[in-house]
C-alpha positions as CSV (number, residue, x, y, z in Angstrom):
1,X,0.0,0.0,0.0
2,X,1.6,3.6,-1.1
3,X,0.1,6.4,1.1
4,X,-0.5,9.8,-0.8
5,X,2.6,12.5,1.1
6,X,-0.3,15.3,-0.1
7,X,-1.7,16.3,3.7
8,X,-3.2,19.6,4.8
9,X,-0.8,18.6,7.6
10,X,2.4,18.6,8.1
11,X,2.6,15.2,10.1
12,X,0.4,13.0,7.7
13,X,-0.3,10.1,10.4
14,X,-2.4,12.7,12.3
15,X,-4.2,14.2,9.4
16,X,-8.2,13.3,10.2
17,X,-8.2,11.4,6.5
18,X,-5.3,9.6,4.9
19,X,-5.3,9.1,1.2
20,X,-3.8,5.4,-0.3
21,X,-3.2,4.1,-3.7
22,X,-3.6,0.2,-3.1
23,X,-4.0,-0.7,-6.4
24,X,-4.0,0.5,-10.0
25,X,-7.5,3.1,-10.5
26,X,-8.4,2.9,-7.2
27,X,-7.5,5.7,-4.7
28,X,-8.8,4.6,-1.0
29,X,-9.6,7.5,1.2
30,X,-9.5,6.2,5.5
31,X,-11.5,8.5,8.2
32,X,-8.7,8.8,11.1
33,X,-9.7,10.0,14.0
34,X,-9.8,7.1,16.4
35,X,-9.7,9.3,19.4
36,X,-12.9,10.6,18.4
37,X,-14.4,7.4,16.8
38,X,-14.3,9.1,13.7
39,X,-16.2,12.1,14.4
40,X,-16.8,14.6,11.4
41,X,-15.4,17.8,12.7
42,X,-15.2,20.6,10.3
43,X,-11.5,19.7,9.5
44,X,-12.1,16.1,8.9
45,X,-15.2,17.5,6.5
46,X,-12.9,20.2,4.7
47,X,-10.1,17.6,3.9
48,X,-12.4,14.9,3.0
49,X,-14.2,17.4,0.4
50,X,-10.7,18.5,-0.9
51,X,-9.4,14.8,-1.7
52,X,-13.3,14.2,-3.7
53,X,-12.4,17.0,-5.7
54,X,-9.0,15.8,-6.6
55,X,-10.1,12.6,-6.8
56,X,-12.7,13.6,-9.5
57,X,-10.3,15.1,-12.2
58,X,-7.3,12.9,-11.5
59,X,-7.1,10.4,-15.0
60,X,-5.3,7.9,-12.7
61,X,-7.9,7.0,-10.9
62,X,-11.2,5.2,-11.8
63,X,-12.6,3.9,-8.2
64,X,-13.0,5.5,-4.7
65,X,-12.7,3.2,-1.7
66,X,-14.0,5.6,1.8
67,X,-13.6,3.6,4.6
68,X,-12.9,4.1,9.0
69,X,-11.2,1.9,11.3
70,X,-11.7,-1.4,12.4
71,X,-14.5,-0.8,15.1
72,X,-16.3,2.3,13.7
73,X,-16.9,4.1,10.3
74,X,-17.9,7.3,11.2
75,X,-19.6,8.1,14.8
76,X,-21.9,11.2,13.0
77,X,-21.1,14.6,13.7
78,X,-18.9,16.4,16.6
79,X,-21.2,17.7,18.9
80,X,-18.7,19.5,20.6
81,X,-18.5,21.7,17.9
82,X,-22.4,22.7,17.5
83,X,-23.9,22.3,21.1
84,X,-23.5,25.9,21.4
85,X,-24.0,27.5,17.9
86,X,-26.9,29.2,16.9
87,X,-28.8,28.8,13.7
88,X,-27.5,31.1,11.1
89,X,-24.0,29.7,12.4
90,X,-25.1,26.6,11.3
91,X,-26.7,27.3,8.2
92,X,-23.6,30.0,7.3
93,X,-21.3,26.5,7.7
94,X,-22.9,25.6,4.2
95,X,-22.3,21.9,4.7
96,X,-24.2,21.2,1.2
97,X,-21.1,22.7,0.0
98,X,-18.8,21.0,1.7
99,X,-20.4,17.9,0.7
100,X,-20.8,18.7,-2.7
101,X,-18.1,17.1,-3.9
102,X,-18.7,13.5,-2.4
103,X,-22.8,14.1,-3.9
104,X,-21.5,14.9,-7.4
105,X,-18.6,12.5,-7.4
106,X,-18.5,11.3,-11.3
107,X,-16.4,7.7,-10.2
108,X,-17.7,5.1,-8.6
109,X,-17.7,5.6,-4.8
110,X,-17.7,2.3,-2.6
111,X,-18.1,2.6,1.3
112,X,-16.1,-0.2,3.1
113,X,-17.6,-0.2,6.9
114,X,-17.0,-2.4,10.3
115,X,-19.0,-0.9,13.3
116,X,-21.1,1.7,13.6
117,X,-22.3,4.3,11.2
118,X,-24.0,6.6,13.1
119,X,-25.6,10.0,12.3
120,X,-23.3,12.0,9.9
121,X,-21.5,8.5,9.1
122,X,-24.8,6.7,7.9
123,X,-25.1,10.0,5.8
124,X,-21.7,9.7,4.5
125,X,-22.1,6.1,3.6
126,X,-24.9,6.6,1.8
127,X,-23.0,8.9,-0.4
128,X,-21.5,6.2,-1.8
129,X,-22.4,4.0,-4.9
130,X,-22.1,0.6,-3.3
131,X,-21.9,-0.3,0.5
132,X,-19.7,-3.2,1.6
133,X,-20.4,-3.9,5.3
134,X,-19.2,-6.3,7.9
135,X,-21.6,-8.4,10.3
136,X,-21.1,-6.2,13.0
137,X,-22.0,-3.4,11.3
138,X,-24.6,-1.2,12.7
139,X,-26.5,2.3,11.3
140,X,-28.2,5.0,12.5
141,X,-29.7,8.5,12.6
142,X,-30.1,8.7,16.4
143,X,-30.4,13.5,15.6
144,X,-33.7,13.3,17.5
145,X,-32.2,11.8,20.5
146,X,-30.4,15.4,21.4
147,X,-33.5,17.3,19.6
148,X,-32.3,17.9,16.2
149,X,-32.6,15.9,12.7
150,X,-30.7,14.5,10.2
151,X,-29.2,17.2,8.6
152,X,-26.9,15.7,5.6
153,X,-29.2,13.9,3.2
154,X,-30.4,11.4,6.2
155,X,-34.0,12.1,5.6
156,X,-33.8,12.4,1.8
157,X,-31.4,9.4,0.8
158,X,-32.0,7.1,3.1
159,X,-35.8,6.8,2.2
160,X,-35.1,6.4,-1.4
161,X,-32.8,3.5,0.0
162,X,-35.1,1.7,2.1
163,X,-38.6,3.0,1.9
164,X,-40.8,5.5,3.9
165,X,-41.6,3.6,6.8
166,X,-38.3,1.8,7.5
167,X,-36.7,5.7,7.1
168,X,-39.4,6.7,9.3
169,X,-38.8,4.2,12.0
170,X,-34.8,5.0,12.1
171,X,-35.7,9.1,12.0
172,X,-38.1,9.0,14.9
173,X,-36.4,6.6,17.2
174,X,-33.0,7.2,17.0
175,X,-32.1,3.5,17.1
176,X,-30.0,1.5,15.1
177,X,-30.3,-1.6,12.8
178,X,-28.1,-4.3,12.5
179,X,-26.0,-5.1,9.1
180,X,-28.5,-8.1,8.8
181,X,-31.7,-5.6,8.7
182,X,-29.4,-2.7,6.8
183,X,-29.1,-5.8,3.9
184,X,-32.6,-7.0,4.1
185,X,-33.7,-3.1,3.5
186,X,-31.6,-2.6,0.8
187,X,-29.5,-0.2,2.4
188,X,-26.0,-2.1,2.3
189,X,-24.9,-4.1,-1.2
190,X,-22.7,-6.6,0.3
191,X,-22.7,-8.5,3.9
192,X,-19.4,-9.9,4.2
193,X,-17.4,-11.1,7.7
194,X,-16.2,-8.0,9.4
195,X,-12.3,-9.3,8.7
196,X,-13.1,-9.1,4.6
197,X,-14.6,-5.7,4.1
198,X,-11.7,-3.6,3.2
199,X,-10.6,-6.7,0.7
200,X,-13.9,-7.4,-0.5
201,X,-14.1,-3.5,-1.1
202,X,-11.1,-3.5,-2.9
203,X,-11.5,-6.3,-4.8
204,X,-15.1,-4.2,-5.9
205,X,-12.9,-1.3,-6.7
206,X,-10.3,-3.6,-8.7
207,X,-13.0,-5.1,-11.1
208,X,-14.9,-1.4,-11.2
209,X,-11.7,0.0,-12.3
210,X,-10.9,-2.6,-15.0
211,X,-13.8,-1.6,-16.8
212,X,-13.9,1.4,-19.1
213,X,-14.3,4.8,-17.2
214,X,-16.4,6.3,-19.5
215,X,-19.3,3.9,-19.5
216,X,-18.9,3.4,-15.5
217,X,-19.3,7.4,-15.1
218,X,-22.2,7.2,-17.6
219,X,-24.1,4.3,-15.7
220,X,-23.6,6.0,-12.4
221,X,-24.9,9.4,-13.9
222,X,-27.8,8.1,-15.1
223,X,-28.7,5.3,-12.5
224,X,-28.4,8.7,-10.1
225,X,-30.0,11.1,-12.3
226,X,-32.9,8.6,-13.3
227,X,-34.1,7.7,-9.8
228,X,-36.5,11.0,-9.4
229,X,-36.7,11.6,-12.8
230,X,-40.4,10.0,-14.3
231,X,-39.8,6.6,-16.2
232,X,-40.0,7.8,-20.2
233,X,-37.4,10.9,-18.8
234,X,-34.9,8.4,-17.5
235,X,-34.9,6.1,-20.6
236,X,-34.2,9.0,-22.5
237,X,-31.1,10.0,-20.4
238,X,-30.2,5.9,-20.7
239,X,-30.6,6.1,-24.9
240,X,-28.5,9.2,-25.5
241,X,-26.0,8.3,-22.4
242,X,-25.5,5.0,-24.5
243,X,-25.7,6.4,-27.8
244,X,-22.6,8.4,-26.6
245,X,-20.3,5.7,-25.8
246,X,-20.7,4.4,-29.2
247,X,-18.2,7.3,-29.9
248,X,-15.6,5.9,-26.8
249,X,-12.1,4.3,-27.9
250,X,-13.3,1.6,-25.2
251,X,-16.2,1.1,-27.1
252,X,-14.4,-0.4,-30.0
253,X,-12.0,-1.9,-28.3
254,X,-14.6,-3.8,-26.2
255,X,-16.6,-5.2,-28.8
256,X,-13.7,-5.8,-31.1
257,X,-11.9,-7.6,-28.2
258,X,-15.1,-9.9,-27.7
259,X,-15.3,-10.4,-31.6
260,X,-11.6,-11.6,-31.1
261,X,-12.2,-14.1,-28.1
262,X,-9.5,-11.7,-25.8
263,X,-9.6,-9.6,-22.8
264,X,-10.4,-6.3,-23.8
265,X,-7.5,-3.3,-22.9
266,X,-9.6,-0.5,-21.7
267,X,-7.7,3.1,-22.1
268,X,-10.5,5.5,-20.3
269,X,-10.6,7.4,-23.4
């Protein structure tokens, strides 16, 4: 595993995200702060915003792995820093725009996770494109417990993931469901034994980034795109999205490459 030298600090080990390159395309992107279970303070927000928008316009790289530590993904947000703040301090934080680049991420985003997400961490991992969780996984928007709300997408995504009243449930209560449940729902893409998520993530982000990087950006567009847009809108988006690859180096070398009975040498181009 090569970690990335390009910190916001100067001592990389105690930056609150570290950026890796463990394998060709894929760039994996670790919450770190353990002291804090992972809590998404401001920094940890700004930094993990900064690499997303690296990440987007760098050519080498064709698969985003997020992932926390053993025991926790991402413990929600840190209260410390908005017990006392008043409203227009928290709307002037603009966290839309903070999390703008993880939302309109073009590559494939998977979220490895062992523990809990909680709060702002269920909200983060539902950024992402695919969610590879262990057995002890656990999520939750718990907001209404200290007399708040989701605040990050939690009412909004996580609906569209599971349905109205299994969203509802997890809003009003506050309490968490088990990987098991998260699978069932249709919140989580893959249950795997909590020692084989960051390799069965990888291995995800291996085969993801094998494939040709146009069509994967195209297919997560419109997937995205298509999922509030009315049925005939969508298969419009799908036609011309396709139509488009059919002008894609990849394209050829795809269907030429199955023509010729060999694996196919995907470019990006």
């Amino acid at each position: 595993v090569v970690r990335s030298s390009r910190m916001l600090m100067s001592d990389s080990s105690a930056a609150p995200v570290l950026l890796e390159r463990p394998l060709p395309g894929v760039a994996l992107l670790r919450l770190n702060r353990p002291q804090a279970t992972n809590a998404l303070s401001l920094e940890l927000q700004a930094l993990l915003s900064r690499y997303f928008s690296e990440l987007a316009i760098d050519p080498e790289v064709r698969c985003i792995v997020l992932t926390g530590g053993d025991k926790v993904f991402a413990a929600g947000g840190d209260i410390n820093s908005m017990a006392g703040v008043g409203a227009i301090d928290i709307y002037k934080r603009h966290t839309e725009r903070v999390w703008g680049p993880i939302q309109h991420c073009p590559k494939p985003v998977i979220a490895a996770i062992c523990g809990y997400a909680y709060g702002g961490g269920c909200e983060l991992a539902m950024h992402a494109d695919l969610i590879v969780a262990g057995r002890s996984a656990r999520f939750c928007q718990p907001e209404i417990r200290i007399g708040i709300m989701p605040g990050i997408g939690g009412t909004q995504r996580l609906v569209r993931a599971v349905g109205k009243v299994k969203a509802m449930r997890m809003a009003l209560t506050g309490q968490p469901i088990s990987a098991e449940e998260a699978w069932v729902a249709g919140l989580i893409s893959d249950l795997v034994d909590d020692d084989q998520v960051q390799a069965h993530a990888l291995e995800l982000a291996r085969v993801i980034a094998a494939m040709p990087a146009l069509a994967a950006e195209q297919i997560k567009e419109v997937i995205l795109a298509g999922m509030d847009a009315p049925l005939e809108a969508g298969l419009a988006l799908e036609r011309k999205a396709n139509a488009l690859l059919f002008a894609s180096r990849d394209q050829k070398e795809g269907m030429q490459a199955f023509i010729d009975k060999r694996p196919a040498q995907f470019e990006g181009y």
